[in-house]
MARBA-389941 format. One record per residue (C-alpha): residue number from 0; residue in one letter; x, y, z. Coordinates in Angstrom, 3 decimals. Each point is the difference from the previous one (the first is absolute). Layout:
<recs>
NUM a X Y Z
...
</recs>
This chain:
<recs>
0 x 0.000 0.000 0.000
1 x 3.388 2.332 0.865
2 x 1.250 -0.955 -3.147
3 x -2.872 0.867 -2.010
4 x -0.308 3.104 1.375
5 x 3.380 1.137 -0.125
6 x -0.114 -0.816 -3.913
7 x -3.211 1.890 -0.011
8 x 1.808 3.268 1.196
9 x 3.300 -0.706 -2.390
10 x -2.394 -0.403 -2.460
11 x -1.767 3.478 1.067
12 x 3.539 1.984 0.611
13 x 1.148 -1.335 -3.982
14 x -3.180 1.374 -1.222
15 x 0.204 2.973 1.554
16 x 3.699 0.553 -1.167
17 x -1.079 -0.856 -3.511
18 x -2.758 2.275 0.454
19 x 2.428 2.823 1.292
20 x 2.676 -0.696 -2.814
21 x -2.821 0.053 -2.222
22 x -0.889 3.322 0.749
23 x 3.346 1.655 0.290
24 x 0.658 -1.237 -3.395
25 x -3.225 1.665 -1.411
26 x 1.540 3.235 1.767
27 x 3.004 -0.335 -1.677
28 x -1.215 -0.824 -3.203
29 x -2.320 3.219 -0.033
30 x 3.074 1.896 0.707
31 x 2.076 -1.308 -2.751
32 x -0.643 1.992 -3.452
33 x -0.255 -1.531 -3.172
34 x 2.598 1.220 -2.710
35 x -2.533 2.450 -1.484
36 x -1.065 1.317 2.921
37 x 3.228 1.056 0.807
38 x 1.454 1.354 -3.412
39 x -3.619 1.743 -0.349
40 x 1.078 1.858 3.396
41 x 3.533 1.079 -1.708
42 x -1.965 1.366 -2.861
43 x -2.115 2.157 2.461
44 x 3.183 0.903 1.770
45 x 1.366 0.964 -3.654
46 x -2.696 1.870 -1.304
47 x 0.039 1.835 3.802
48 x 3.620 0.781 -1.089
49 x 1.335 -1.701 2.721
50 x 2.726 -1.357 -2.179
51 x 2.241 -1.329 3.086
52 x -2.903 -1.943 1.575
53 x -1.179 -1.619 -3.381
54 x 3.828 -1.544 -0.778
55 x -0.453 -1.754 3.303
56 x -3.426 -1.093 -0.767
57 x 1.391 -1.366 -3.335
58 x 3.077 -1.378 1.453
59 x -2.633 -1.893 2.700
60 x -1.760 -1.388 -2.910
61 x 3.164 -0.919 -1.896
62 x 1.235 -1.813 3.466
63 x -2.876 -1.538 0.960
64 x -1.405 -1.447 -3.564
65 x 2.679 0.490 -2.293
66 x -1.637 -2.359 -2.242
67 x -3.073 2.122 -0.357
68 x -1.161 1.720 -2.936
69 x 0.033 3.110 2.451
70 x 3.620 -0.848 1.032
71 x 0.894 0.610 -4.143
72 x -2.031 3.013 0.219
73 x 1.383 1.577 3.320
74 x 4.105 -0.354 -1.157
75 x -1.373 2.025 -3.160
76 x -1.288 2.490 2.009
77 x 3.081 0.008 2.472
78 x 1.925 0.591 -3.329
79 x -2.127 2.929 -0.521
80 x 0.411 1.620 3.395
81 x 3.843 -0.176 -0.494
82 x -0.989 1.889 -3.109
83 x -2.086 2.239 1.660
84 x 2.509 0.653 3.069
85 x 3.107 0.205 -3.129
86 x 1.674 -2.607 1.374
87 x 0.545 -0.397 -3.908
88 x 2.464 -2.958 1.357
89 x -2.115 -2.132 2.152
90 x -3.084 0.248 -2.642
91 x 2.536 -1.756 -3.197
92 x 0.958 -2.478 2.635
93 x -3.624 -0.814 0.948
94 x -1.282 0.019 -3.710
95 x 2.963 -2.093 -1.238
96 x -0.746 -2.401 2.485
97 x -3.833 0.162 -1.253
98 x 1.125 -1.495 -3.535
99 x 1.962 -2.376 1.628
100 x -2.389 -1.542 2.241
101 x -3.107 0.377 -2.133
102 x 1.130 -0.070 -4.050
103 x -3.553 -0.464 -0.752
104 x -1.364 2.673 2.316
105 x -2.799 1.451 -2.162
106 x 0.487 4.435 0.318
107 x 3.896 -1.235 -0.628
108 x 0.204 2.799 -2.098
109 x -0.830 2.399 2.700
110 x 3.066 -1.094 1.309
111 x 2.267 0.322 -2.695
112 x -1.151 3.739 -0.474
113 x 0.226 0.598 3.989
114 x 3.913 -1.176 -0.300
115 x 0.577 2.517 -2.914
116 x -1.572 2.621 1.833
117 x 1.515 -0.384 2.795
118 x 3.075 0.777 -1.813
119 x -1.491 2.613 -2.084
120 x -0.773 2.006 2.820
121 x 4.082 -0.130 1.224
122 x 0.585 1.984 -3.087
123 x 0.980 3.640 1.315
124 x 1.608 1.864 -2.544
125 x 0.943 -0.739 -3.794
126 x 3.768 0.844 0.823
127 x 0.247 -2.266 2.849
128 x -1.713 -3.888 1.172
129 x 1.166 -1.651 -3.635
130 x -0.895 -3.852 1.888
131 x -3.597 1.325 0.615
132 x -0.690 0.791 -3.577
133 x 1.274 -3.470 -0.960
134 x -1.406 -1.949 2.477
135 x -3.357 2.093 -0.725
136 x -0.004 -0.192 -3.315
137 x 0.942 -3.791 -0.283
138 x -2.913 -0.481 2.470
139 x -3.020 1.736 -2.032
140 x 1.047 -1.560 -3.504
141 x -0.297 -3.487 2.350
142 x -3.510 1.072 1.005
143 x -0.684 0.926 -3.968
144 x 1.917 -3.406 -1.608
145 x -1.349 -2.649 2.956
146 x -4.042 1.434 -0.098
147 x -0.482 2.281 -2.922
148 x -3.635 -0.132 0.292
149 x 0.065 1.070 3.986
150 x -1.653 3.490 0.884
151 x 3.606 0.829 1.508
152 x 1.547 -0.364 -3.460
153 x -0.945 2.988 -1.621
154 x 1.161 2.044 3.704
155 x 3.402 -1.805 -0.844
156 x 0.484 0.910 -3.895
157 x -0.483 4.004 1.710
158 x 2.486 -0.552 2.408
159 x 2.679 -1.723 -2.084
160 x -0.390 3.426 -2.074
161 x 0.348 2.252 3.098
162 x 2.834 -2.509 1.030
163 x 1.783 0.697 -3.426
164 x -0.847 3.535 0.403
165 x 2.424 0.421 2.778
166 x 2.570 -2.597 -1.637
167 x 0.424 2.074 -3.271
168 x -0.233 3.599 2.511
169 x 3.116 -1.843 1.445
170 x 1.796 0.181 -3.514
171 x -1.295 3.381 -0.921
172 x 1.604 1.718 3.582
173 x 3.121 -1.920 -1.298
174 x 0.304 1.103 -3.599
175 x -0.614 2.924 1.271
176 x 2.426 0.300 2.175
177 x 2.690 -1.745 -2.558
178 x -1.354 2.678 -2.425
179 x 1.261 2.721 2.391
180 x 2.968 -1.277 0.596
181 x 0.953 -0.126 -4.032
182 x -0.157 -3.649 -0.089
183 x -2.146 -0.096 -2.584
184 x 0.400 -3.875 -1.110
185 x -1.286 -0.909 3.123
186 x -2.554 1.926 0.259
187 x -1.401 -1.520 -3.781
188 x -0.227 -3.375 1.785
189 x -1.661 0.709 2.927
190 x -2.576 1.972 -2.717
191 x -0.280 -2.761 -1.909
192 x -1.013 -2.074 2.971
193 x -2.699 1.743 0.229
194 x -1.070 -0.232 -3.473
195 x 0.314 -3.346 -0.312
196 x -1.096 -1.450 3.412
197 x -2.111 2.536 1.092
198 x -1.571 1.927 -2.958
199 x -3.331 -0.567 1.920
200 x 0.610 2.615 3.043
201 x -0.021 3.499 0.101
202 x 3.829 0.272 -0.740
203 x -0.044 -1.227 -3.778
204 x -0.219 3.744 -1.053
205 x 2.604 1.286 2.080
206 x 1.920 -2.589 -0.888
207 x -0.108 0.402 -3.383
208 x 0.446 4.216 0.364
209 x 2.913 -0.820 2.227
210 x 1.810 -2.128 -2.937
211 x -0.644 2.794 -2.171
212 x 2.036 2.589 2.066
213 x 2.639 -3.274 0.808
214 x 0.044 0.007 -4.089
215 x 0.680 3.586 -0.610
216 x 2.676 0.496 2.790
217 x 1.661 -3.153 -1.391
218 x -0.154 2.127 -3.905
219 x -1.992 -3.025 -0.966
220 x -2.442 2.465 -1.845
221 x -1.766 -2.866 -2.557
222 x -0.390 -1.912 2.839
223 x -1.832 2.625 2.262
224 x -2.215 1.195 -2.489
225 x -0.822 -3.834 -0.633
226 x -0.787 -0.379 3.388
227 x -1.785 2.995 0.064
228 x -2.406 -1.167 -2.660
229 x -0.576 -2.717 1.623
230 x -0.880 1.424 3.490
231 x -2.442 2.557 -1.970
232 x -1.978 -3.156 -2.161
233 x -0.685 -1.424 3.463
234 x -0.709 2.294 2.389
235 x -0.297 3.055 -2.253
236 x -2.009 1.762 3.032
237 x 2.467 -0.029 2.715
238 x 1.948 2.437 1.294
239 x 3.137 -1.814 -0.820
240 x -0.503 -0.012 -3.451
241 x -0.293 3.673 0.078
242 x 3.218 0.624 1.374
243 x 1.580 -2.076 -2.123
244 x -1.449 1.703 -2.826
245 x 1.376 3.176 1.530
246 x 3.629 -1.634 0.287
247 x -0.505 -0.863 -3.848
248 x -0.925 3.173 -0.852
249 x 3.034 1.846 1.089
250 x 1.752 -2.072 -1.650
251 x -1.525 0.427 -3.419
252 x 0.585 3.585 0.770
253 x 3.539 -0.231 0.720
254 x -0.124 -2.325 -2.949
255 x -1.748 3.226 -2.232
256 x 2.498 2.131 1.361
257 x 3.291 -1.729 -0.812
258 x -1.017 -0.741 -3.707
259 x -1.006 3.754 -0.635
260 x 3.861 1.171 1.428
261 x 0.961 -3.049 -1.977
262 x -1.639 1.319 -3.044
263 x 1.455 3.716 0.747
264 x 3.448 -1.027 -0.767
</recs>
């Protein structure tokens, strides 16, 4: 009869413990968030602009369920606040490791552009940061040749112009300064550079003008007037063309001049 009753109360103190565990395990479980739940809260947090906050809510989902669809979506979007924050450095490292991870990731192109901007934006001045206009440049024409028909393609053909823009306003400053300093050979090839790799930018006319005056200072007369013709067929409305046609000018005059004392004796 003991016996029996002491199994009747082991029996009672189990249930009770499975009852207990039971219900401390509900608790738990309603405290534990979902992956969603979670990266929906670093959105908020994001669109709050409490940038800090969200990278730890994405770095919680990235920890916690890295194999998550939101885990692929929240080390995109701590590439992007390394973006956001500059940390130009950080973001490359986080997008590289993107491609790696997930080759098939389906906005991959997203992060191809994000890389080349990234470096874009570390372009300063035309004279100086010659490894950002590479690295930005190689970056966009990836974007363009990888996903031609992605809506960040046509955003990359723009910048690869605005890149070359301050690749051939490099050259010009240079045969400029070459130019100046009588050295006029040169200054024709950095010129030419820019008529031959760059004849797309801003700079083409210059370019062209400056080989005009490189021409005449050199006495190469046939070959600044050709040069002059041709600078005048293409961009007949600039205002390189029209100095140019002034430097011409003068020299037809001087020309005029010479054969009428020539003439006098």
């Amino acid at each position: 009869m003991i016996r029996n009753y002491i199994i009747l109360i082991a029996i009672s103190i189990i249930i009770l413990n499975c009852s207990d565990r039971n219900n401390l395990n509900s608790q738990n479980n309603s405290t534990i968030k979902n992956p969603e739940q979670i990266y929906i809260e670093a959105i908020n947090l994001f669109d709050s602009e409490n940038i800090e906050l969200a990278q730890e809510k994405f770095l919680e989902v990235k920890k916690l369920y890295p194999l998550s669809n939101e885990a692929i979506q929240a080390e995109v979007m701590i590439g992007f606040i390394n973006y956001l924050k500059m940390d130009y450095e950080s973001a490359i490292v986080q997008f590289n490791r993107i491609i790696l991870k997930y080759p098939s990731y389906k906005e991959l192109d997203y992060i191809y552009y994000m890389i080349a901007m990234c470096n874009y934006e570390q372009i300063t001045h035309h004279a100086l940061d010659g490894k950002f206009n590479e690295l930005a440049l190689e970056g966009f024409t990836q974007v363009i040749n990888r996903f031609p028909k992605s809506k960040y393609a046509q955003d990359s053909r723009q910048k690869i112009i605005l890149v070359k823009s301050n690749k051939a306003a490099k050259h010009i400053e240079i045969g400029r300064f070459y130019l100046k300093e009588k050295k006029y050979t040169a200054a024709l090839n950095r010129f030419k550079i820019v008529i031959d790799e760059y004849s797309m930018t801003k700079f083409a006319p210059e370019a062209l003008h400056r080989m005009v005056e490189a021409y005449h200072l050199m006495g190469m007369y046939d070959e600044s007037y050709k040069t002059a013709s041709v600078l005048g067929h293409n961009y007949p409305n600039s205002k390189w063309y029209k100095y140019s046609y002034e430097l011409i000018k003068k020299d037809e005059k001087k020309e005029t001049i010479f054969k009428k004392v020539k003439n006098l004796f």
